[in-house]
N, C-alpha and C positions, 0 to 999 in steps of 0.2 A: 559939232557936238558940244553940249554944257557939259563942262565936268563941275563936278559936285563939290559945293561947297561946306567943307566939315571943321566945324572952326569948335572950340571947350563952351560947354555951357557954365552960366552959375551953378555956384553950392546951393542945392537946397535945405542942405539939414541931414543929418541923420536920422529922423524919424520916418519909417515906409509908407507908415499904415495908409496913405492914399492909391497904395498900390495894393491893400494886401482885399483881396477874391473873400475871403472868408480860411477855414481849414480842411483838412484834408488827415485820416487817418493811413500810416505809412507802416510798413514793416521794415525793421532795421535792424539788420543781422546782426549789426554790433553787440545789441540790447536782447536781440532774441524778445522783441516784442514790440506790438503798435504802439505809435504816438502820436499825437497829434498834433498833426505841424501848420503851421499858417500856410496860406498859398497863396502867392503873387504874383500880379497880372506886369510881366515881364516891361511893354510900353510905357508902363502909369510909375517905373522906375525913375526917379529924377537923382541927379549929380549929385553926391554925397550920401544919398540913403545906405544906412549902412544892416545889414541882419546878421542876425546868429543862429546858427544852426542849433537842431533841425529847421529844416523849411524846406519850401518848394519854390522855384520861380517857372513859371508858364509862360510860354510864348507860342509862337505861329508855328515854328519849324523846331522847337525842340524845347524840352523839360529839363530844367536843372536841379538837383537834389545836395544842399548846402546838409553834409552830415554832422552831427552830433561834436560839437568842437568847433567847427569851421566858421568861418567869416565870408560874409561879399559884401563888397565896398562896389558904387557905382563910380566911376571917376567920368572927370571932366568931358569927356567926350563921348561919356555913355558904357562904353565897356563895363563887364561886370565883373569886379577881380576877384575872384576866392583866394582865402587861405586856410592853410591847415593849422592845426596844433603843434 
């Protein structure tokens, strides 16, 4: 059996926009009203892209919803790390 070889990629940058789908209108309870947040295609994420919420990240098996305040940082091995405020 190959086990799988998971090694850090490069930084790309902090800029997404290669990842980002287009936008997407959301409701947020916070605000008590829609806004309109970019949506990103979750793959086309590279090492260091960093967003600020609102947004959305789309993927195969599940949607993430960076809220109003929040940060995701991609890191080296692709994880997506949010933080709060």
């Amino acid at each position: 059996m190959h086990k799988a070889d998971i090694g850090p990629t490069a930084d790309a940058g902090p800029n997404p926009s290669a990842a980002e789908l287009g936008r997407r209108d959301v409701w947020l309870r916070e605000i008590a009203a829609f806004v309109s947040c970019p949506l990103y295609d979750r793959e086309k994420l590279l090492a260091g892209n960093h967003i600020v919420g609102p947004a959305i990240v789309k993927q195969m098996d599940a949607t993430t919803l960076i809220v109003p305040g929040a940060t995701a940082t991609v890191d080296p091995y692709l994880n997506l790390l949010l933080e709060l405020p």
